[in-house]
mmCIF file of the N, C-alpha and C atoms, coordinates in Angstrom:
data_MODEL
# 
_entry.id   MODEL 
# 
loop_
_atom_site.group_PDB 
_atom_site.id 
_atom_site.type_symbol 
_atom_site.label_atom_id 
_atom_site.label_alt_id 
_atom_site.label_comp_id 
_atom_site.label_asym_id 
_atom_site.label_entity_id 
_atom_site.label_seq_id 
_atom_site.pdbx_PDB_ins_code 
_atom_site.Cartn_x 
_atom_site.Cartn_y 
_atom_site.Cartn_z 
_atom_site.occupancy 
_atom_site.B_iso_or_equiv 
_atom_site.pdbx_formal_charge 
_atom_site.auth_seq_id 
_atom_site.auth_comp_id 
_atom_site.auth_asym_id 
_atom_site.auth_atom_id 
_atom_site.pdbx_PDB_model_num 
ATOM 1   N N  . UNK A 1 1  ? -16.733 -17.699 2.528  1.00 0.00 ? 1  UNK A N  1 
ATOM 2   C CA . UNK A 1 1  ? -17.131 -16.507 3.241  1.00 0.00 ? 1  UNK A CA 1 
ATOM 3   C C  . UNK A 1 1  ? -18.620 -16.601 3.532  1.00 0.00 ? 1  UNK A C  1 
ATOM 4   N N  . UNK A 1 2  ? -18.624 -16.549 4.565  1.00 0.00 ? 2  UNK A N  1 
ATOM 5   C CA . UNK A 1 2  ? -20.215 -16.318 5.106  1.00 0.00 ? 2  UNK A CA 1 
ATOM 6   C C  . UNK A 1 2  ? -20.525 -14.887 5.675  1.00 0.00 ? 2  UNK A C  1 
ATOM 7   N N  . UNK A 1 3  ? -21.939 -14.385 5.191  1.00 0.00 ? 3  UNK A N  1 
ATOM 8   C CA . UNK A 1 3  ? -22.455 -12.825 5.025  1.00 0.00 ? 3  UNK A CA 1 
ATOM 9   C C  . UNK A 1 3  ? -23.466 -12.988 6.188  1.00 0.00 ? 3  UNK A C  1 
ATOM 10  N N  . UNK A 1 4  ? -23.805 -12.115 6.802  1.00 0.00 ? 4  UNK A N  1 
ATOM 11  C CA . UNK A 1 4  ? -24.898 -12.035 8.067  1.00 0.00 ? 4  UNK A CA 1 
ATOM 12  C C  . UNK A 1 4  ? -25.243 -10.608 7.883  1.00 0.00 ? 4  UNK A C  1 
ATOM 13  N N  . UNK A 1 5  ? -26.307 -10.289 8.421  1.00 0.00 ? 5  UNK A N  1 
ATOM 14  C CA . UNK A 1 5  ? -26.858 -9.033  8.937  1.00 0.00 ? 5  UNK A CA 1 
ATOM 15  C C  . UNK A 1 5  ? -26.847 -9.019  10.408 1.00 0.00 ? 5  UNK A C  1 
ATOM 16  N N  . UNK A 1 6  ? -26.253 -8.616  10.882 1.00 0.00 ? 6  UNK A N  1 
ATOM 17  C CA . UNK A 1 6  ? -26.305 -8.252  12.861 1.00 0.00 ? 6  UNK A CA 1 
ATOM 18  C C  . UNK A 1 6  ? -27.163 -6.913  13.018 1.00 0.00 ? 6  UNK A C  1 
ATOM 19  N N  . UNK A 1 7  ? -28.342 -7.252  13.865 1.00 0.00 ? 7  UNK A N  1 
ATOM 20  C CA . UNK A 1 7  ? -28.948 -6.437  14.688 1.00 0.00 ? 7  UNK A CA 1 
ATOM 21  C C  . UNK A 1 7  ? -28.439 -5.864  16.022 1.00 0.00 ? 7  UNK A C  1 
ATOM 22  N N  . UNK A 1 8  ? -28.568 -4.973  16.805 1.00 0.00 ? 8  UNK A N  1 
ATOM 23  C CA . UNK A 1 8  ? -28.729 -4.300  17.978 1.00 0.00 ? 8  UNK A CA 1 
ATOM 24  C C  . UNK A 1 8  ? -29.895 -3.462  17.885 1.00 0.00 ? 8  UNK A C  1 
ATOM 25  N N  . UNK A 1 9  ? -30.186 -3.338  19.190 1.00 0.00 ? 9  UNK A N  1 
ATOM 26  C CA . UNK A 1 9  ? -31.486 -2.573  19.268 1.00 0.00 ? 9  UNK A CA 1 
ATOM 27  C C  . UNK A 1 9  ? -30.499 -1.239  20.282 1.00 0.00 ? 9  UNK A C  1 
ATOM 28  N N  . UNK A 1 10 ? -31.787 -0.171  19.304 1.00 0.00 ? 10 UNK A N  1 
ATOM 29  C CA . UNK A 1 10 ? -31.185 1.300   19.595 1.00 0.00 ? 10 UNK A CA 1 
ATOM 30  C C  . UNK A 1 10 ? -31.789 1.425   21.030 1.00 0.00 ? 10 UNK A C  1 
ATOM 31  N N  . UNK A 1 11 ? -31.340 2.987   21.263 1.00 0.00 ? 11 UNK A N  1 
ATOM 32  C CA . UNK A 1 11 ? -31.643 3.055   22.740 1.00 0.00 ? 11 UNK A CA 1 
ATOM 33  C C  . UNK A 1 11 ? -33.254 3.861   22.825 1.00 0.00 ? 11 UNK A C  1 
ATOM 34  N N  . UNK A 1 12 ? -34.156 3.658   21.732 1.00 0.00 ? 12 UNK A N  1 
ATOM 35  C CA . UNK A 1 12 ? -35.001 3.901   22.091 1.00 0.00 ? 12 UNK A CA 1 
ATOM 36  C C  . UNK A 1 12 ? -36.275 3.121   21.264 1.00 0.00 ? 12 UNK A C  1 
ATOM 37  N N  . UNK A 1 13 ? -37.514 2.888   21.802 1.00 0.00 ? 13 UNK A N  1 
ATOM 38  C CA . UNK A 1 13 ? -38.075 1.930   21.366 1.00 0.00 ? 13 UNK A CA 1 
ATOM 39  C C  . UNK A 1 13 ? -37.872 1.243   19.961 1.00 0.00 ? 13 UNK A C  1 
ATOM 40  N N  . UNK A 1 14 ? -38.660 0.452   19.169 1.00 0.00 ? 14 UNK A N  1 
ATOM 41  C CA . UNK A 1 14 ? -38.118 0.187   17.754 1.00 0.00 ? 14 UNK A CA 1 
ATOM 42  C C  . UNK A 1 14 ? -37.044 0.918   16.916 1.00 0.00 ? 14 UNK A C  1 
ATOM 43  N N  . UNK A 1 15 ? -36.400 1.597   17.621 1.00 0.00 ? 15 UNK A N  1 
ATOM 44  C CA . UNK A 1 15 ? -35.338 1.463   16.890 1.00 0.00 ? 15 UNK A CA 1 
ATOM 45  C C  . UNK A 1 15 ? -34.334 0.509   16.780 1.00 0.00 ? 15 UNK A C  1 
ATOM 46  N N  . UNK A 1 16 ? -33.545 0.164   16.127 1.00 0.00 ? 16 UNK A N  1 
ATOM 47  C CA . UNK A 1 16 ? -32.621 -0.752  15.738 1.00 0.00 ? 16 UNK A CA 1 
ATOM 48  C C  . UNK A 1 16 ? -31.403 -0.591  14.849 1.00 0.00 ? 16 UNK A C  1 
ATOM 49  N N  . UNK A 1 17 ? -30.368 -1.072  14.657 1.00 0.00 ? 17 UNK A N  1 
ATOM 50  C CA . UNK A 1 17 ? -29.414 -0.648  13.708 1.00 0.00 ? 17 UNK A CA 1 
ATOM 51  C C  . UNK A 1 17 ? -28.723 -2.181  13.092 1.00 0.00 ? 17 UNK A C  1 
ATOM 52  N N  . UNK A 1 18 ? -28.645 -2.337  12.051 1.00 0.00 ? 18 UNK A N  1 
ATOM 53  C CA . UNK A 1 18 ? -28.120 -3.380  11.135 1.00 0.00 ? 18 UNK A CA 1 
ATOM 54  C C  . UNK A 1 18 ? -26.474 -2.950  10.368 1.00 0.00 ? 18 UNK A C  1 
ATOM 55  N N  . UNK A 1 19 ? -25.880 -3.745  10.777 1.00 0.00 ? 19 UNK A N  1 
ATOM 56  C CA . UNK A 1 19 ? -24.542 -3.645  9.969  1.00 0.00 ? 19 UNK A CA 1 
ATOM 57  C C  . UNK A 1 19 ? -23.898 -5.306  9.305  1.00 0.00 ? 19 UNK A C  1 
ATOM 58  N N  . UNK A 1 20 ? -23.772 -5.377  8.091  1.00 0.00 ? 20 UNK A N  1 
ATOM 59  C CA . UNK A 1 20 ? -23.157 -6.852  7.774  1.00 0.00 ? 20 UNK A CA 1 
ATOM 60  C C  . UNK A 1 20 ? -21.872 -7.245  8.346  1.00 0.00 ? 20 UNK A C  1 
ATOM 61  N N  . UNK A 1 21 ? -21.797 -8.624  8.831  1.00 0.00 ? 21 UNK A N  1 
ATOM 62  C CA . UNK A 1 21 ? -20.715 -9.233  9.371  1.00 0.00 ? 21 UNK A CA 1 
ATOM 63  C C  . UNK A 1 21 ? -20.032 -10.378 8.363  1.00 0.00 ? 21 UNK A C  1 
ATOM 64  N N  . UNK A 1 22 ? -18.646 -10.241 8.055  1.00 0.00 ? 22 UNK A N  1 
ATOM 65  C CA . UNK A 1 22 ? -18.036 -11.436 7.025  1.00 0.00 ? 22 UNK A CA 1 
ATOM 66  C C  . UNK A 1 22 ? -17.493 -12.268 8.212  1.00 0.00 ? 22 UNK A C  1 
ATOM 67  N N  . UNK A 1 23 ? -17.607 -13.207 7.485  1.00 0.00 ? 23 UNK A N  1 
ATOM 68  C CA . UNK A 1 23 ? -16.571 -14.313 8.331  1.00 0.00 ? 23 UNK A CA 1 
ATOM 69  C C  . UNK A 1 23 ? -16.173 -15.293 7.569  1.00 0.00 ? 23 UNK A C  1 
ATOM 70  N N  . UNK A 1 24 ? -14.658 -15.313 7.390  1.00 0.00 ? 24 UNK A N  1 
ATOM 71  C CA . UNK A 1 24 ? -13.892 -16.444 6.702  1.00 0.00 ? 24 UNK A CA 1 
ATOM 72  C C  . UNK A 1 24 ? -13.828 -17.403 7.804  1.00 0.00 ? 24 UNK A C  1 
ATOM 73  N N  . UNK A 1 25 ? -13.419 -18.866 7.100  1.00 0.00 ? 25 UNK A N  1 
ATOM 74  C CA . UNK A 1 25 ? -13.396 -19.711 8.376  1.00 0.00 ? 25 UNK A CA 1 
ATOM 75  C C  . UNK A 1 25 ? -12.137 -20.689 7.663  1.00 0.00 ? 25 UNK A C  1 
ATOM 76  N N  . UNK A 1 26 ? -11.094 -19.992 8.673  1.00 0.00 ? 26 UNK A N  1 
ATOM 77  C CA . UNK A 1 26 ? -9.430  -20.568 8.428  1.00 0.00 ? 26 UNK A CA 1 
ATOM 78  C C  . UNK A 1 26 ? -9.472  -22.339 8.434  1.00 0.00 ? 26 UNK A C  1 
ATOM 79  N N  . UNK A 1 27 ? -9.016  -22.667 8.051  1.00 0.00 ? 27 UNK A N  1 
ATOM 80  C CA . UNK A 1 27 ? -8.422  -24.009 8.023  1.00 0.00 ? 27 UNK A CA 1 
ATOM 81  C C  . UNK A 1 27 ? -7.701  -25.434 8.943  1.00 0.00 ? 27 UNK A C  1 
ATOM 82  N N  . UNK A 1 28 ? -7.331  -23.969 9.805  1.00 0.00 ? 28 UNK A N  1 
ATOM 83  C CA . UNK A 1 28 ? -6.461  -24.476 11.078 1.00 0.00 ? 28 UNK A CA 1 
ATOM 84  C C  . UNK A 1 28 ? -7.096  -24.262 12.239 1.00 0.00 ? 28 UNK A C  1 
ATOM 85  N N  . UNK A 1 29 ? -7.797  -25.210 12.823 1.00 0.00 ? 29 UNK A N  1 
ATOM 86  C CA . UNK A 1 29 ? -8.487  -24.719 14.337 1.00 0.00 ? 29 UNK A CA 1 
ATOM 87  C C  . UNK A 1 29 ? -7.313  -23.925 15.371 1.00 0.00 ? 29 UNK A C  1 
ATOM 88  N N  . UNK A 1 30 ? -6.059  -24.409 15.500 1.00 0.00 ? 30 UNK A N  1 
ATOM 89  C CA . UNK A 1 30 ? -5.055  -24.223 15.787 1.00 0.00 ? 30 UNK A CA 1 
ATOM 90  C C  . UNK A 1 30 ? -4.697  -22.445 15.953 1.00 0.00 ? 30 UNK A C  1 
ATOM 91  N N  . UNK A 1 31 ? -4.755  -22.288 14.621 1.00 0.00 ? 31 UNK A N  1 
ATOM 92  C CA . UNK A 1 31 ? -4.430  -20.929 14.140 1.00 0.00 ? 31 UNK A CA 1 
ATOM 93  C C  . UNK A 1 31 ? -4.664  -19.881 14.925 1.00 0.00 ? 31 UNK A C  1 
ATOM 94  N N  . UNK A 1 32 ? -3.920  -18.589 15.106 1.00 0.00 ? 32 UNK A N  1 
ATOM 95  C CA . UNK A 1 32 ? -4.882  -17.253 15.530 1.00 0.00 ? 32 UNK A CA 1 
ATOM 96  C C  . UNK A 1 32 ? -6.027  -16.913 14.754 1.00 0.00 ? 32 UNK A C  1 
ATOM 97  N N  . UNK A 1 33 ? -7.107  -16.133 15.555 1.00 0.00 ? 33 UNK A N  1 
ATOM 98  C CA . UNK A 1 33 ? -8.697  -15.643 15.262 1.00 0.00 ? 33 UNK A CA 1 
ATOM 99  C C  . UNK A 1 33 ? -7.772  -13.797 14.549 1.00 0.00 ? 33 UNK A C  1 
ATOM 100 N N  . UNK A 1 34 ? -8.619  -13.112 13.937 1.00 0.00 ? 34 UNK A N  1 
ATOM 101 C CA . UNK A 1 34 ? -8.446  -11.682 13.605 1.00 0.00 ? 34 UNK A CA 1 
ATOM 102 C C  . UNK A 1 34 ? -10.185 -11.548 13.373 1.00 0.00 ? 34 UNK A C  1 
ATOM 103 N N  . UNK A 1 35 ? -9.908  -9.879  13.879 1.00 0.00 ? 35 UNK A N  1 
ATOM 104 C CA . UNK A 1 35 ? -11.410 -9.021  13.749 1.00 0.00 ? 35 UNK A CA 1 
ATOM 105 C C  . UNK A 1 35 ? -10.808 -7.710  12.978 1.00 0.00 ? 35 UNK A C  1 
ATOM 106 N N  . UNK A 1 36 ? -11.527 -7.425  12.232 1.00 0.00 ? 36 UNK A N  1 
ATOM 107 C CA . UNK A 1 36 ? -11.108 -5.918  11.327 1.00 0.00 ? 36 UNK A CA 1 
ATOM 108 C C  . UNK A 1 36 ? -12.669 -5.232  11.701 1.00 0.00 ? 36 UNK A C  1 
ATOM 109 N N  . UNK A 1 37 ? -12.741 -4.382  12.143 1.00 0.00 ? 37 UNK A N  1 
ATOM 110 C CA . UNK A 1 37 ? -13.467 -3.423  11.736 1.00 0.00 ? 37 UNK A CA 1 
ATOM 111 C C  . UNK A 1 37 ? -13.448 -1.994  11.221 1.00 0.00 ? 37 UNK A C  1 
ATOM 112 N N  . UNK A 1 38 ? -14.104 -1.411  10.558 1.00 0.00 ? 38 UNK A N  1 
ATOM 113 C CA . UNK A 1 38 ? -13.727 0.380   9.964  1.00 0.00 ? 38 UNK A CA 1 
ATOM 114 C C  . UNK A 1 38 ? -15.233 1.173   10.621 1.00 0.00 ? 38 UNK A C  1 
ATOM 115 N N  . UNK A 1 39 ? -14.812 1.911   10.541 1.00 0.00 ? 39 UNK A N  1 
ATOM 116 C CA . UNK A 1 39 ? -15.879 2.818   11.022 1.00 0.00 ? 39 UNK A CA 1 
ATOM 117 C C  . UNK A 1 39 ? -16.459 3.004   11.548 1.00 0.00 ? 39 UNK A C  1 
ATOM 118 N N  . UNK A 1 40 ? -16.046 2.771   13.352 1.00 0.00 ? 40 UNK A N  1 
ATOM 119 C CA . UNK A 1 40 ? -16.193 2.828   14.602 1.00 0.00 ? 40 UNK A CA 1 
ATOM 120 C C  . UNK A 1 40 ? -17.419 4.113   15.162 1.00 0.00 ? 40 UNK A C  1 
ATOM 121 N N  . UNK A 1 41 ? -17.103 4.660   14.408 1.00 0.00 ? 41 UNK A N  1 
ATOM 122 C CA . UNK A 1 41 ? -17.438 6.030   14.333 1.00 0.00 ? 41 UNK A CA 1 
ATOM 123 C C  . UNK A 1 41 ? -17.748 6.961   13.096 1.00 0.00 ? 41 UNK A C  1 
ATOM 124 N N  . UNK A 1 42 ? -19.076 7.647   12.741 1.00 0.00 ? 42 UNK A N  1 
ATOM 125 C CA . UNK A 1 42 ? -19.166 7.956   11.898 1.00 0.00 ? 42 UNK A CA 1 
ATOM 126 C C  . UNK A 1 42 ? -18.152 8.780   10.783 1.00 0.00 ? 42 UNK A C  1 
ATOM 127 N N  . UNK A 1 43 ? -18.221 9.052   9.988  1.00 0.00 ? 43 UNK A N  1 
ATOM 128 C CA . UNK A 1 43 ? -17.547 9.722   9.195  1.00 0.00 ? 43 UNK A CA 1 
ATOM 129 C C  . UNK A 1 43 ? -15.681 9.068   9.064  1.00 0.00 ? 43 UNK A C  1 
ATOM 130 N N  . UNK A 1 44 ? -15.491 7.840   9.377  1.00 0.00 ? 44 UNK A N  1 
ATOM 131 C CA . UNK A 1 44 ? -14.075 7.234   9.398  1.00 0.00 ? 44 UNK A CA 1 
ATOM 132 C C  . UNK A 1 44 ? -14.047 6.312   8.186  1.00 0.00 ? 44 UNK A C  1 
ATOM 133 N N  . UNK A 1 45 ? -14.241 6.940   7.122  1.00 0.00 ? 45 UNK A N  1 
ATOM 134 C CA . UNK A 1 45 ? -13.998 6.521   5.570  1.00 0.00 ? 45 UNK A CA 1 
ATOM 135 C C  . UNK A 1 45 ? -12.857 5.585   5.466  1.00 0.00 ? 45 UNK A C  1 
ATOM 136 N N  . UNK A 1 46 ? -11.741 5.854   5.735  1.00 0.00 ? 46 UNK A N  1 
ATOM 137 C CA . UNK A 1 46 ? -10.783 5.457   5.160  1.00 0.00 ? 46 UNK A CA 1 
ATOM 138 C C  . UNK A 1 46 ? -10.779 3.630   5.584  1.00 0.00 ? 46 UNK A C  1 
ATOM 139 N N  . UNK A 1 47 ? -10.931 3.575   6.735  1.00 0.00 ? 47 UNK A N  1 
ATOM 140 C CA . UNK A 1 47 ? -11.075 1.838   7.249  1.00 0.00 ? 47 UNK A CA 1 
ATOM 141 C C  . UNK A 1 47 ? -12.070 1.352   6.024  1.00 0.00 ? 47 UNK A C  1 
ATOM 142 N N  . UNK A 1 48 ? -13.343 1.973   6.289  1.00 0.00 ? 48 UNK A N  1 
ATOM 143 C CA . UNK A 1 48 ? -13.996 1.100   4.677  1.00 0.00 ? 48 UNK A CA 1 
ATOM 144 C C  . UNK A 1 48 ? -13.487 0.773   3.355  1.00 0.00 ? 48 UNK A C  1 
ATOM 145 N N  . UNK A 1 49 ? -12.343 2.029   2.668  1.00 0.00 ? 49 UNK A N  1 
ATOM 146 C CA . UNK A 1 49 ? -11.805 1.798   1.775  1.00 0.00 ? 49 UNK A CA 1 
ATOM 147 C C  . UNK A 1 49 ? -10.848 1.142   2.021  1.00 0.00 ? 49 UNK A C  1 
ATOM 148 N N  . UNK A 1 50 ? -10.016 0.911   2.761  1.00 0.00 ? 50 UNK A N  1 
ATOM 149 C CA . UNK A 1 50 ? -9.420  -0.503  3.140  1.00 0.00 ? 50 UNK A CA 1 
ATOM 150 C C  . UNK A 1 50 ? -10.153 -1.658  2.900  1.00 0.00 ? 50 UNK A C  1 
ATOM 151 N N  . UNK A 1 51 ? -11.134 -1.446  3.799  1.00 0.00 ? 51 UNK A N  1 
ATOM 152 C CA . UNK A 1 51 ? -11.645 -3.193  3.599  1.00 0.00 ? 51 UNK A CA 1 
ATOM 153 C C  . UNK A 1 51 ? -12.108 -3.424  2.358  1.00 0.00 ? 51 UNK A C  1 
ATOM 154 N N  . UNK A 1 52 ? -13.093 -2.771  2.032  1.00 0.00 ? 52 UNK A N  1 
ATOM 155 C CA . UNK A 1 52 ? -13.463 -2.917  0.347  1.00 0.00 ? 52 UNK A CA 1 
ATOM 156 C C  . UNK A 1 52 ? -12.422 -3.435  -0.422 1.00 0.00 ? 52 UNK A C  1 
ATOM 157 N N  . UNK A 1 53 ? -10.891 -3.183  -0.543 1.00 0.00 ? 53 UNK A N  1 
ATOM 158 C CA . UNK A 1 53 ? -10.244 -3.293  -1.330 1.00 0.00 ? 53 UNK A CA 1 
ATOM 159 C C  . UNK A 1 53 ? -9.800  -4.567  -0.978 1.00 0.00 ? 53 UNK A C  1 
ATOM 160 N N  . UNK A 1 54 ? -9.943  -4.886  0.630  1.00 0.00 ? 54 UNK A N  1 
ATOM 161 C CA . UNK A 1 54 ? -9.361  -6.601  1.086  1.00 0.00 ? 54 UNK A CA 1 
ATOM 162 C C  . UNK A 1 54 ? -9.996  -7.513  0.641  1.00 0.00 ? 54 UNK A C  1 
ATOM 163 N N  . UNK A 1 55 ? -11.036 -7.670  0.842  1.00 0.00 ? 55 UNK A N  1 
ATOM 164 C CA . UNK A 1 55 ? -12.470 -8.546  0.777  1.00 0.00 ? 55 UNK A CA 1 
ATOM 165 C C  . UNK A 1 55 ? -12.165 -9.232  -0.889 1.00 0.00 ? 55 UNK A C  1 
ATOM 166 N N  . UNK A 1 56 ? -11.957 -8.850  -1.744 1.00 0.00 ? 56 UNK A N  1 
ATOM 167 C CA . UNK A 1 56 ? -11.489 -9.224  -3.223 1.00 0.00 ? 56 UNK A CA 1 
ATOM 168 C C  . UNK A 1 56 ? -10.284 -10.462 -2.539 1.00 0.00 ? 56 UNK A C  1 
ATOM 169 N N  . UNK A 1 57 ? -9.583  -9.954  -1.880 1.00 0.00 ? 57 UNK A N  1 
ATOM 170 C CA . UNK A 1 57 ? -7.826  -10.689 -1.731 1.00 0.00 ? 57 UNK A CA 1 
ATOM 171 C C  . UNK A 1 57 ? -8.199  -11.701 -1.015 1.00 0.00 ? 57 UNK A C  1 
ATOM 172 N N  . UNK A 1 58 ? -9.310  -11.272 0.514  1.00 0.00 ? 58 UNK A N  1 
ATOM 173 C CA . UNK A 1 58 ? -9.760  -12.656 1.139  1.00 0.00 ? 58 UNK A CA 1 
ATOM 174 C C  . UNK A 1 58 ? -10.303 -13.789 1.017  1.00 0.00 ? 58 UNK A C  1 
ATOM 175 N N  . UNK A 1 59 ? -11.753 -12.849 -0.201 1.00 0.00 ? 59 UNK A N  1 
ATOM 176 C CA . UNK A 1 59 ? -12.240 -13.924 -0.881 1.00 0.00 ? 59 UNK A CA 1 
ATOM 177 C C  . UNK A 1 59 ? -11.429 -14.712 -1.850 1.00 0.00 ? 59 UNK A C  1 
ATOM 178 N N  . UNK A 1 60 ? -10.467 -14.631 -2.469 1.00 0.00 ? 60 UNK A N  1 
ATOM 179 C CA . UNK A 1 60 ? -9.566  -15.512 -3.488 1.00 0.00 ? 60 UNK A CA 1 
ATOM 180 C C  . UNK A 1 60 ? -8.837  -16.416 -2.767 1.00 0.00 ? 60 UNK A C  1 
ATOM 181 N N  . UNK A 1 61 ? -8.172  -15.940 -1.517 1.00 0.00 ? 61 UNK A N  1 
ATOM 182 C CA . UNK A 1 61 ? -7.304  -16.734 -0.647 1.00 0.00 ? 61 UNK A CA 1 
ATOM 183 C C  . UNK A 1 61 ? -7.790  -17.441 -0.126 1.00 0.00 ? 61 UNK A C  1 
ATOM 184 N N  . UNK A 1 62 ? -9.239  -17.410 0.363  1.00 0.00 ? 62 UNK A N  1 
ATOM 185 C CA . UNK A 1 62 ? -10.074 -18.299 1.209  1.00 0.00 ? 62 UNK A CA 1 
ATOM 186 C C  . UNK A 1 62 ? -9.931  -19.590 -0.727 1.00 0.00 ? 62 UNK A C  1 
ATOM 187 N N  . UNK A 1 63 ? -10.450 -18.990 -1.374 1.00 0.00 ? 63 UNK A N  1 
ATOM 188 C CA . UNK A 1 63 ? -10.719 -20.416 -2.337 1.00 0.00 ? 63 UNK A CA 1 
ATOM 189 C C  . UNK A 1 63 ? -9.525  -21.067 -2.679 1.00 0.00 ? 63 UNK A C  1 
ATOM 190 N N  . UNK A 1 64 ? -8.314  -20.213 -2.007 1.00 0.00 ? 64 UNK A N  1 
ATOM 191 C CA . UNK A 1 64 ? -6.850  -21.176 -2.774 1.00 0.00 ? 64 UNK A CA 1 
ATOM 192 C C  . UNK A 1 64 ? -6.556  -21.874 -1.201 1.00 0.00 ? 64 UNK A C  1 
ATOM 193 N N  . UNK A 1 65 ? -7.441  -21.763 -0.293 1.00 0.00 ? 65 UNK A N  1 
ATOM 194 C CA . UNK A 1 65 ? -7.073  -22.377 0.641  1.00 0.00 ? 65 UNK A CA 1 
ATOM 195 C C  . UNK A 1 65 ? -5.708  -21.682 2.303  1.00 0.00 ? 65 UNK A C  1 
ATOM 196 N N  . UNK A 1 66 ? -5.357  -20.575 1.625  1.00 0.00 ? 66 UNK A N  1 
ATOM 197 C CA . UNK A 1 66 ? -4.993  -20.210 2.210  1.00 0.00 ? 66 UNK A CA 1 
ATOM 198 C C  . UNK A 1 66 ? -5.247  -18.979 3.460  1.00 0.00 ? 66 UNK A C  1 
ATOM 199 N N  . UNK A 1 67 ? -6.343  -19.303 3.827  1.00 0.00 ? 67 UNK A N  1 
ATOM 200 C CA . UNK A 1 67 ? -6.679  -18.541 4.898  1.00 0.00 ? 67 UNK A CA 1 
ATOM 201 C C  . UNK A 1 67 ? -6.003  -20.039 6.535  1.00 0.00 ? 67 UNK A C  1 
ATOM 202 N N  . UNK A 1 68 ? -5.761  -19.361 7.027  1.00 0.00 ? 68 UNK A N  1 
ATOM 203 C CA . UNK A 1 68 ? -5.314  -20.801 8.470  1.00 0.00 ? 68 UNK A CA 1 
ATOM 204 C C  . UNK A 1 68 ? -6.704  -20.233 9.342  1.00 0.00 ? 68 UNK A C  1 
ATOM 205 N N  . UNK A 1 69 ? -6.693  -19.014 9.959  1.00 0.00 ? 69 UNK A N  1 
ATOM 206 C CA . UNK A 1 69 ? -7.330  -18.925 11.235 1.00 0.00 ? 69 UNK A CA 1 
ATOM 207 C C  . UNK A 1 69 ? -8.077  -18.041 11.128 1.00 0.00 ? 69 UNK A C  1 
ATOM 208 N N  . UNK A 1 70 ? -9.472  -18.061 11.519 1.00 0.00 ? 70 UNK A N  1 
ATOM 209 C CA . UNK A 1 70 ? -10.652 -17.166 11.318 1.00 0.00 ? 70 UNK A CA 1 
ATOM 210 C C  . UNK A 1 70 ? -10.326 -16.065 11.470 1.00 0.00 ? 70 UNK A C  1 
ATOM 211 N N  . UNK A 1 71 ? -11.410 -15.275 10.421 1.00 0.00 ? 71 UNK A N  1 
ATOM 212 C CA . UNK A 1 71 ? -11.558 -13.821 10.223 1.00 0.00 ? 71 UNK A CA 1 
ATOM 213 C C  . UNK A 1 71 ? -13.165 -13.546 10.321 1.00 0.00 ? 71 UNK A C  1 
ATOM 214 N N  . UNK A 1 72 ? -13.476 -12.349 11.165 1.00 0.00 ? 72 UNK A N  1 
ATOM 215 C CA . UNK A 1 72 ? -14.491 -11.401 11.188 1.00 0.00 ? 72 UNK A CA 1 
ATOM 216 C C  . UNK A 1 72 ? -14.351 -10.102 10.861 1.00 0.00 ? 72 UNK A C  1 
ATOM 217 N N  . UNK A 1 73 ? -15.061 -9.990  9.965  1.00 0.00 ? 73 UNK A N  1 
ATOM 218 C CA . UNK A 1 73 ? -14.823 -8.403  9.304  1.00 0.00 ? 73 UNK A CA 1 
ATOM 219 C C  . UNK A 1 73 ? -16.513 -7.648  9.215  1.00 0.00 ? 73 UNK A C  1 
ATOM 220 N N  . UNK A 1 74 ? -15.918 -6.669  9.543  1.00 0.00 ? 74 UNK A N  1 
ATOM 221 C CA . UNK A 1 74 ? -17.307 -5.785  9.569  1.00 0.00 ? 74 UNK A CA 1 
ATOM 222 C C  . UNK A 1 74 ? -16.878 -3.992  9.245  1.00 0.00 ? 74 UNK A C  1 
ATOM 223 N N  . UNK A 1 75 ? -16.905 -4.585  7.994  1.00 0.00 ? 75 UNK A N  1 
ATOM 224 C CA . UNK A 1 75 ? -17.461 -2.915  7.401  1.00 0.00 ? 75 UNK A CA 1 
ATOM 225 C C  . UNK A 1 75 ? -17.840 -1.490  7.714  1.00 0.00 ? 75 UNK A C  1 
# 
């Protein structure tokens, strides 16, 4: 699993906004890609507590090898 910080710049001078990006990297070039994101929109809790609870399962599966085809996840 690889961790990033992604920038965008807000719509008004120095402002800016940071959110972390995961990315597993499947096995199989072959494979289908997946994107998860939660909380599109403020106050949409429940997608985060989803992912929180995945991220444990992805990270283990990525080390048993069983991830095939990339994942981007963003919190």
């Amino acid at each position: 699993m690889q961790k990033s910080i992604e920038r965008i710049a807000g719509e008004s001078e120095g402002v800016s906004y940071e959110f972390p990006l995961f990315r597993f990297t499947g096995s199989d070039k072959a494979a289908p890609s997946a994107y998860l994101q939660a909380a599109l929109h403020a106050g949409e809790l429940p997608g985060v507590v989803a992912i929180d609870a995945l991220m444990p399962m992805l990270a283990r599966a990525e080390a048993e090898g069983r991830i095939k085809g990339n994942l981007t996840i963003v919190p």
